[in-house]
C-alpha positions in Angstrom: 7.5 47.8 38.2 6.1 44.2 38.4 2.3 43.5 36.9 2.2 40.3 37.8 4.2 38.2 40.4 4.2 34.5 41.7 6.6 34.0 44.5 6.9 30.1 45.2 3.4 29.5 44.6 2.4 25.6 44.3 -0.9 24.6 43.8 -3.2 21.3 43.7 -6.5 20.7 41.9 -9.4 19.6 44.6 -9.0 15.7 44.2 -5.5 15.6 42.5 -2.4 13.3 43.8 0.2 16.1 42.5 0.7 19.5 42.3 -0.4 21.2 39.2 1.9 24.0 39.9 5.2 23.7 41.8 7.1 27.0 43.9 6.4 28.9 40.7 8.7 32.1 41.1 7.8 34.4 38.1 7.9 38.5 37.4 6.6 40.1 34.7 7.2 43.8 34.3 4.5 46.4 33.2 4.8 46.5 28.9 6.7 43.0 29.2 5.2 40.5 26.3 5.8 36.8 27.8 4.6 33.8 25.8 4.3 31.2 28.4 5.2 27.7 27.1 4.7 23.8 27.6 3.4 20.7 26.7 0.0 19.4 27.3 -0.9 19.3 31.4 2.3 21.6 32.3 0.4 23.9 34.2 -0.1 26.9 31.6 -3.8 27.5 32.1 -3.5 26.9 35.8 -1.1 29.5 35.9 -3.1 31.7 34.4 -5.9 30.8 36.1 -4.3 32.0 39.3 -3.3 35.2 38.1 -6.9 35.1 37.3 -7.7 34.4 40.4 -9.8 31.7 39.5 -7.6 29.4 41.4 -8.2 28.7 44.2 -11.6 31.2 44.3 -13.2 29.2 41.7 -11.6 25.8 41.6 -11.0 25.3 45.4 -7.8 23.1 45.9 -4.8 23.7 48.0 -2.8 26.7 47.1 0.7 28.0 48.8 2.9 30.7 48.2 1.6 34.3 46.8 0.4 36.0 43.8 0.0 39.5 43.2 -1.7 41.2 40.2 -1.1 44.7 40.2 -0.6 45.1 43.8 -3.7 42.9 44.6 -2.8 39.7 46.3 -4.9 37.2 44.8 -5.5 35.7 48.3 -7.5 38.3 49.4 -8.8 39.5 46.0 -11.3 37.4 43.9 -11.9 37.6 39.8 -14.0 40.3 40.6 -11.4 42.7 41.9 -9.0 41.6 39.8 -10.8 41.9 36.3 -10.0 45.7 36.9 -6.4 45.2 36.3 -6.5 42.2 34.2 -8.3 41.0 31.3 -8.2 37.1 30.5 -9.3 35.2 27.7 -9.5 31.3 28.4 -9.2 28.1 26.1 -12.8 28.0 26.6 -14.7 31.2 25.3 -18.1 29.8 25.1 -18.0 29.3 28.9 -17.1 33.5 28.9 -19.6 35.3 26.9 -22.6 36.0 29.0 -24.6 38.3 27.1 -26.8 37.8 24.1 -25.7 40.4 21.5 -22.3 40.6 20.4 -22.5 44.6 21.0 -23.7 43.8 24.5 -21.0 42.0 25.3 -18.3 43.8 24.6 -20.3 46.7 26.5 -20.7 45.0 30.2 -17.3 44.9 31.4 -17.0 48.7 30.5 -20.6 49.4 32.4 -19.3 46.9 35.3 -17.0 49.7 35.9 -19.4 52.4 35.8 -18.3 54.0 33.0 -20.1 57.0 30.8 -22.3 55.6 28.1 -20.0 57.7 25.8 -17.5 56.0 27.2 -19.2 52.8 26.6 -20.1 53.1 23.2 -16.1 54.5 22.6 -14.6 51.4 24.4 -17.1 49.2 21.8 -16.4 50.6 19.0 -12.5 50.9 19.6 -12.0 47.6 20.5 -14.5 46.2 17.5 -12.7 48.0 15.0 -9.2 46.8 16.4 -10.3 43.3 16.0 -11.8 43.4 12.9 -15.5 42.1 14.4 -18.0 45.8 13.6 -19.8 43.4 11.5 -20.8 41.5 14.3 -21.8 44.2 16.6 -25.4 43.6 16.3 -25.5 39.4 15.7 -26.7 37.1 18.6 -23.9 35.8 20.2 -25.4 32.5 20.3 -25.1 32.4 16.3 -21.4 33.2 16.3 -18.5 30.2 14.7 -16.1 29.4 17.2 -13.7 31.7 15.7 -16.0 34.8 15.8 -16.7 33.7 19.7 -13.4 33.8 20.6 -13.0 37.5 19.5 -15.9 38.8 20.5 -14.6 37.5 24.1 -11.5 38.6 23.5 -12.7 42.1 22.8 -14.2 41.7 26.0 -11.2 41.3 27.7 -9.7 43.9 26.2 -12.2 46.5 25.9 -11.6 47.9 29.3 -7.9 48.5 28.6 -6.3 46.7 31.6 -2.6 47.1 32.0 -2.2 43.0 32.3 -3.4 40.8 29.6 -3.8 36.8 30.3 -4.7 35.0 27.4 -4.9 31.2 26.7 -4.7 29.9 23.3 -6.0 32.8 22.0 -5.6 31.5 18.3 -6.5 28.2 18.7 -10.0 28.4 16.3 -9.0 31.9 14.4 -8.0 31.5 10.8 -5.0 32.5 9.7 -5.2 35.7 9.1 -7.5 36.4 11.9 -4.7 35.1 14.3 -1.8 36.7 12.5 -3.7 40.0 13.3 -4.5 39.3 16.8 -1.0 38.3 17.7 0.3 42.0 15.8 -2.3 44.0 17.6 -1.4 42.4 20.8 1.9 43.8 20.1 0.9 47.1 19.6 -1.1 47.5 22.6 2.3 46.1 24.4 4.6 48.9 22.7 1.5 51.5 22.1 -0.2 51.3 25.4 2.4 49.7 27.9 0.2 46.4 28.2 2.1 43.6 29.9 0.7 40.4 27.9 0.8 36.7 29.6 -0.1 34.3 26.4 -0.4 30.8 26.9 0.7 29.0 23.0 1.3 25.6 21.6 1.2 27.2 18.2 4.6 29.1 19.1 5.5 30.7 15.7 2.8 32.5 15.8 4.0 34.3 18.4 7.7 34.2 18.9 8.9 36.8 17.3 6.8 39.6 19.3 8.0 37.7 22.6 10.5 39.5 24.9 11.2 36.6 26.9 9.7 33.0 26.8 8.5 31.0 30.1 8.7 27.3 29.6 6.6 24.9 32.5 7.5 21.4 33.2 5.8 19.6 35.1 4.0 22.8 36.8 7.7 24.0 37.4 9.9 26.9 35.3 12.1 24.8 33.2 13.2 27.8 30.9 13.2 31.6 31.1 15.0 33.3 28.1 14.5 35.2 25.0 12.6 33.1 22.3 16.3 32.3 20.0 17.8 31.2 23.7 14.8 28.9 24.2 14.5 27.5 21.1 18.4 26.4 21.6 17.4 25.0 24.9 14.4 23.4 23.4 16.8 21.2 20.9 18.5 19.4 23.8 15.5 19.6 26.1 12.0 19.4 24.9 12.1 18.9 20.7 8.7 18.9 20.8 8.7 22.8 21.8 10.5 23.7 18.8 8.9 25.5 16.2 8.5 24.0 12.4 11.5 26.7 11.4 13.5 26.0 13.7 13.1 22.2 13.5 13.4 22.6 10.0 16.8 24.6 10.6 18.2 21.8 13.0 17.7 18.8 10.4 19.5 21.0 7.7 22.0 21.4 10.2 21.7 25.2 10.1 21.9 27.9 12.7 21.0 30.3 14.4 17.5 29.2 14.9 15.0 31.4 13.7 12.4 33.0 15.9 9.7 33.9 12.8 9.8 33.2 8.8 11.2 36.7 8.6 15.1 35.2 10.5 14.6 31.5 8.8 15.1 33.5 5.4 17.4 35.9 6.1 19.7 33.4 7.1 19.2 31.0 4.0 20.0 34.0 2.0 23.5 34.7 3.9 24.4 31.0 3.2 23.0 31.6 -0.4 20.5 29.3 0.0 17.7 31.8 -1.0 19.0 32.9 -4.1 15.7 31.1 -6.1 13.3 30.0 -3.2 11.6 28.7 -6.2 14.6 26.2 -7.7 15.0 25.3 -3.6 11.9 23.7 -3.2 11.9 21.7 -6.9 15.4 20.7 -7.6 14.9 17.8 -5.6 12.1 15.4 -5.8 9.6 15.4 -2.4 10.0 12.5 -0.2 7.7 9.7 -1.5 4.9 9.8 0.5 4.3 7.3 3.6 2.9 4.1 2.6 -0.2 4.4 5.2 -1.4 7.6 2.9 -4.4 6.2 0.5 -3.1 7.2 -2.9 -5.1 10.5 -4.6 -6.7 8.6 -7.5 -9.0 6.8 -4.3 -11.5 9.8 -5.1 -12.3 7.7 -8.3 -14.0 5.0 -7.3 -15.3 2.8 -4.6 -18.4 2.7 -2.4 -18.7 6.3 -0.9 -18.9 6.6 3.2 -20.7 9.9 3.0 -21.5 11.7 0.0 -23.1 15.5 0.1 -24.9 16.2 -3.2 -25.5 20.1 -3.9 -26.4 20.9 0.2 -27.7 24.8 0.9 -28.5 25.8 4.3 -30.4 29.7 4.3 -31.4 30.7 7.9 -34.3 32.9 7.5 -33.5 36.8 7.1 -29.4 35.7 6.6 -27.0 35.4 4.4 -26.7 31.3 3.1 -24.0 29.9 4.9 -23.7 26.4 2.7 -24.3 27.7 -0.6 -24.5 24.0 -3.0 -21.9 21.8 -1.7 -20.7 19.1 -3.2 -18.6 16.6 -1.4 -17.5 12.6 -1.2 -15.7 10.9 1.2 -14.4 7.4 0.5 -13.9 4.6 2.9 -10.3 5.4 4.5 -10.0 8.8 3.0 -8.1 11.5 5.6 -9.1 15.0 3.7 -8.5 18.9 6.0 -10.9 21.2 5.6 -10.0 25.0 5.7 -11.2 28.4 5.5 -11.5 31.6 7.0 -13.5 32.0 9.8 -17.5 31.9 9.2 -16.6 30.4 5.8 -19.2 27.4 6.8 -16.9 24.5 7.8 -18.5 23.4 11.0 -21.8 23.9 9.6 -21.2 21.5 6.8 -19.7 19.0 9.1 -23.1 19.2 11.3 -24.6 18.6 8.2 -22.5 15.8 7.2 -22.9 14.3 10.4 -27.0 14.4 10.5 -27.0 17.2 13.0 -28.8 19.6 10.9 -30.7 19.0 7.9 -30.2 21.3 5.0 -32.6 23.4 3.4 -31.6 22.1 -0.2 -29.9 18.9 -1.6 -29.1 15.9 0.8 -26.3 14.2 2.4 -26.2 10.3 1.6 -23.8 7.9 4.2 -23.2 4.4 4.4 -23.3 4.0 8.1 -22.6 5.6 11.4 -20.9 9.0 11.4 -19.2 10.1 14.3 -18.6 14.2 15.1 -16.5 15.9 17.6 -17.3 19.9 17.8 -15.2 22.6 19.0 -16.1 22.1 22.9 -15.0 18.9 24.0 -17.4 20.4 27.5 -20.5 19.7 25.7 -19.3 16.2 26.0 -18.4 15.7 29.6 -21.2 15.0 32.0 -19.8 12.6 34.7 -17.2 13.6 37.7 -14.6 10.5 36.5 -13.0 10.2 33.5 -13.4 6.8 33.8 -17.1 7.5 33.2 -16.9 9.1 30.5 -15.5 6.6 28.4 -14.9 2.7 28.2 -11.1 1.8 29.1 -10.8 0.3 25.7 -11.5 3.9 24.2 -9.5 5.7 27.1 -6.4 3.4 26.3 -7.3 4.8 22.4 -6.4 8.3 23.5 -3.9 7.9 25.9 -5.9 8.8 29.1 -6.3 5.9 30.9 -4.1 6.9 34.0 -6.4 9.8 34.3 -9.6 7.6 35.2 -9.8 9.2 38.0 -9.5 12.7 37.6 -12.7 15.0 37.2 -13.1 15.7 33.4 -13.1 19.4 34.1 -9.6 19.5 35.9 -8.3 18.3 32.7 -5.9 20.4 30.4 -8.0 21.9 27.3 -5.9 18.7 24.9 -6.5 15.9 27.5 -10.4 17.2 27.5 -10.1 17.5 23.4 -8.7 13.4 23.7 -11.6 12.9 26.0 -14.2 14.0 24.0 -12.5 11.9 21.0 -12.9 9.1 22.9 -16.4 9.5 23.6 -17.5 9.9 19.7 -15.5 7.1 18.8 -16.9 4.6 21.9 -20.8 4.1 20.4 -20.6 0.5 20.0 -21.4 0.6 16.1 -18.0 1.4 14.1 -18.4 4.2 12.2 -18.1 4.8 8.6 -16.6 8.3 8.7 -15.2 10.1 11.6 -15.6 14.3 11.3 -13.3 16.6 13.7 -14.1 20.4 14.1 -10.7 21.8 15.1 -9.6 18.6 17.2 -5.7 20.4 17.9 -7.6 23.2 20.2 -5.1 22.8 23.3 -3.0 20.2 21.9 0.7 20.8 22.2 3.2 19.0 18.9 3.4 16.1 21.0 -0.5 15.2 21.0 -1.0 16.7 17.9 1.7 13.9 16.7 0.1 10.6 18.8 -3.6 12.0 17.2 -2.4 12.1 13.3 -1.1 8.4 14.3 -4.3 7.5 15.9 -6.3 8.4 12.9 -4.0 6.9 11.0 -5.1 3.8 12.7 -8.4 4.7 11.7 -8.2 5.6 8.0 -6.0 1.7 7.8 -9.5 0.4 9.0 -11.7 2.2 6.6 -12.9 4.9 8.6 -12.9 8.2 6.3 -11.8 11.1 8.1 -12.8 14.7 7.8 -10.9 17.4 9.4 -11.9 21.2 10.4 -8.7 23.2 11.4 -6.9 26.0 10.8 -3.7 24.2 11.8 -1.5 23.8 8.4 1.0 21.8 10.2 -1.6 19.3 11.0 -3.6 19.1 7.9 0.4 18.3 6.8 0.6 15.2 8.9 -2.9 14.0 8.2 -4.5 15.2 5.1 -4.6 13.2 1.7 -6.2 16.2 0.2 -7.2 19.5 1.3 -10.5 21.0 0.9 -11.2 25.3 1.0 -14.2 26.5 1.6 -15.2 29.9 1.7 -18.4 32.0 1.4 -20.6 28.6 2.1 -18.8 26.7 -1.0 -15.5 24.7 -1.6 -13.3 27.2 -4.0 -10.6 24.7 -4.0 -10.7 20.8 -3.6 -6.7 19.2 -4.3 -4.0 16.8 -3.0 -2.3 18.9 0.2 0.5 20.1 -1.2 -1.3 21.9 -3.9 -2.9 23.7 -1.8 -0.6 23.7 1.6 2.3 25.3 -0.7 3.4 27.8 -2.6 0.9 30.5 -1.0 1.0 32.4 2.5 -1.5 32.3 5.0 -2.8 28.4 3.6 0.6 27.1 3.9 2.9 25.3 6.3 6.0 27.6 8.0 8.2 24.9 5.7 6.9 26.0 2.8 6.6 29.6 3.7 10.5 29.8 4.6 11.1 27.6 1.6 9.4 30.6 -0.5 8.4 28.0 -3.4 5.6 26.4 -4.9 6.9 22.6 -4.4 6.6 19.6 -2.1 8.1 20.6 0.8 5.4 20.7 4.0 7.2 19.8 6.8 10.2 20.3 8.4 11.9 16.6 8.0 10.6 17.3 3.8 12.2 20.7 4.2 15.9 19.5 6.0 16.4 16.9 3.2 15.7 19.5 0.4 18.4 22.4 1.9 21.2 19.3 2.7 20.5 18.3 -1.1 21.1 21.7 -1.7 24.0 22.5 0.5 25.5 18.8 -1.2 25.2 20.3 -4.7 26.9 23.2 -4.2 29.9 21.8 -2.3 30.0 19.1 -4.8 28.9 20.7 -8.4 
């Protein structure tokens, strides 16, 4: 039985030239898990958004063709009726939770419904416990990070146990563990509970290897339909920039098949004995020298400083610290990532960093200007052009000067993240260090690639850069050296692949199929090692 159907359904934003969605013809079966793929703008979240039925009820537009949602056609049904049969989680969480406890929250869709209080406090506790957020039951969601936010909303989604989930990068700002777990207990409420889950991923092996079938959009049009091994085949000759780090590692060594998760990539090295010592792998050759444009480590060691945080605490009144003496300097043209688990402090030191909020001990020292993007690139947005927003020079910066005239808010989640970029940087008065709070949130390989360059561009002029992600590929491609915090303090401060290698959940896929401690971070690092390999052996 189908959960969710599109039959031919096209679709155009209020204001657009072209179709965001184009004779979409989908199915989805009830206990079906479909990852739903694409590149930045493909449609994704407007697709969702209609099973949603937030388009066109919400967004207005012209709309054509049908939708049903269990049995509701999404025509005649609003996101009211349909929240009954389908829970959704958009990019934007902070735009979702209406409530002001976290306990509260995760109660109202469950008392929308007119449940039993016992009931009630079941379904909280249930779906709390699930997603590893009881701690939060009783915190104002207003003090939440953007990772705890996105669970709590999530939980909200889920709490009422809908037969269809619809979820949009729904890892985007959880660590790595937190969005390990969420992907697996997706998967058991697929094969436990016979929920049919929609998810909408640019982080794709995350997710791959729970994935029945993979749905790739184009251009607001299916391009691909297939199991996740068959798409990843199609995505070499099609759309390389859909392929996952494993896989792409697997096509540069020349290897096959391609692996859907860590678990395949390695079981096929070992049956070309390959794996034998992951260890000797990843050291008998030397890592690639590094790219000229990276400053070298030894920078740290002198110089005029662009920021400089000397011993910084920040103790909310009645709370636990959340910056507990931080020490940190950034040099002119630096590019440093900084990770940790979620609620470990890292956008609160950046607010610091930045002037935002003062702390309650210490001080924070900078030699100019310091620009800071947050997690919602919304909070920038305030005109009805793009062109507004920005000054064509900065537009141009980001790649979004075509889109002048769109609204803002039609934007995909990366074109609004690129946006909001563009904003921070356009103040006139260069600044001295430029701070990103998860800048990859909705950004497919593609942009992901074009913004490393474009801070690379940045760094070259002397701008240090400071990173927030959870992204391991990306810290990869940008980061010098990789700072974790955790528990309000850095417990580790190193060049990146000291700390991007050799361990599990802080570590690039490369390295993690690799299975070593070495130098290998990415997949062209990772090819050239294996065909050394494979050279060795042939020729001893």
């Amino acid at each position: 039985m189908s959960t969710l159907t599109f039959e031919r359904f096209s679709y155009t934003y209020a204001g657009a030239d072209t179709p965001s969605l184009r004779e979409v013809s989908l199915h989805v079966d009830a206990g079906e898990f479909v990852v739903l793929a694409g590149l930045s703008a493909s449609g994704k979240s407007t697709l969702l958004r209609a099973a949603s039925g937030l388009v066109p009820h919400f967004h207005g537009g012209v709309a054509a063709g049908r939708v049903l949602v269990g049995g509701l056609d999404t025509r005649e049904h609003g996101p009211g009726d349909l929240a009954a049969v389908a829970g959704t989680l958009l990019q934007d969480p902070e735009t979702q939770v209406v409530m002001t406890t976290v306990r509260a929250e995760l109660a109202f869709p469950l008392e929308n419904r007119g449940l039993a209080p016992a009931a009630v406090a079941r379904g909280v506790e249930e779906v709390a416990l699930a997603l590893g957020i009881a701690e939060l039951l009783e915190r104002s969601t207003h003090e939440l990070s953007g990772g705890e936010l996105q669970r709590v909303a999530l939980g909200a989604a889920l709490a009422g146990r809908p037969p269809l989930v619809l979820l949009d990068e729904p890892t985007s700002q959880l660590d790595p563990v937190a969005g390990d777990e969420l992907v697996w207990l997706l998967r058991r409420l697929n094969e436990e509970w016979g929920t049919a889950v929609v998810l909408a991923e640019h982080r794709l092996e995350r997710c791959l290897g729970h994935a029945d079938r993979v749905v790739v959009l184009e251009d607001g049009a299916v391009a691909c339909d297939a199991p996740p091994r068959a798409m990843l085949e199609w995505a070499a000759e099609r759309a390389p920039a859909l392929q996952t780090p494993s896989a792409r590692l697997f096509v540069r060594a020349g290897l096959r098949p391609l692996p859907a998760g860590v678990k395949e990539a390695r079981a096929t090295l070992r049956s070309h004995g390959l794996a034998r010592d992951p260890v000797a792998i990843a050291e008998s050759i030397p890592p690639p020298a590094a790219a000229p444009r990276r400053r070298p480590w030894a920078s740290r060691a002198g110089g005029v400083a662009a920021i400089r945080a000397r011993g910084i605490w920040q103790e909310p009144a009645g709370t636990r610290a959340i910056l507990r003496g931080v020490d940190l300097t950034l040099v002119p043209g630096e590019r440093v990532a900084l990770m940790g688990r979620n609620g470990a402090g890292k956008s609160t030191l950046l607010r610091h960093l930045s002037g935002l909020q003062r702390p309650t001990r210490g001080r924070v020292e900078a030699a100019g200007r310091v620009a800071l993007l947050l997690q919602n690139p919304g909070d920038y947005l305030i005109h009805e052009r793009v062109g507004d927003e920005a000054t064509p020079a900065a537009l141009d910066l980001v790649g979004l000067t075509e889109l002048a005239d769109r609204h803002p808010r039609d934007l995909s989640g990366g074109e609004r993240q690129r946006l909001a970029l563009a904003i921070v940087m356009d103040a006139g008065e260069p600044a001295v260090a430029l701070l990103l709070d998860e800048p990859t949130r909705g950004m497919d390989r593609a942009a992901k690639g074009e913004l490393a360059d474009r801070l690379d561009v940045l760094a070259a002029g002397g701008t240090a850069v400071l990173v927030a992600t959870h992204d391991a590929e990306f810290a990869a491609a940008v980061a010098d050296r990789v700072i974790l915090l955790a528990d309000g303090h850095a417990i580790a401060d190193a060049p990146a692949p000291e700390i991007l290698s050799g361990g599990w959940h802080f570590a690039t896929e490369t390295a993690r199929v690799l299975g070593g401690d070495g130098q290998a971070l990415t997949p062209e690092q990772g090819g050239a090692l294996l065909r050394s390999r494979m050279t060795i052996e042939v020729h001893p």
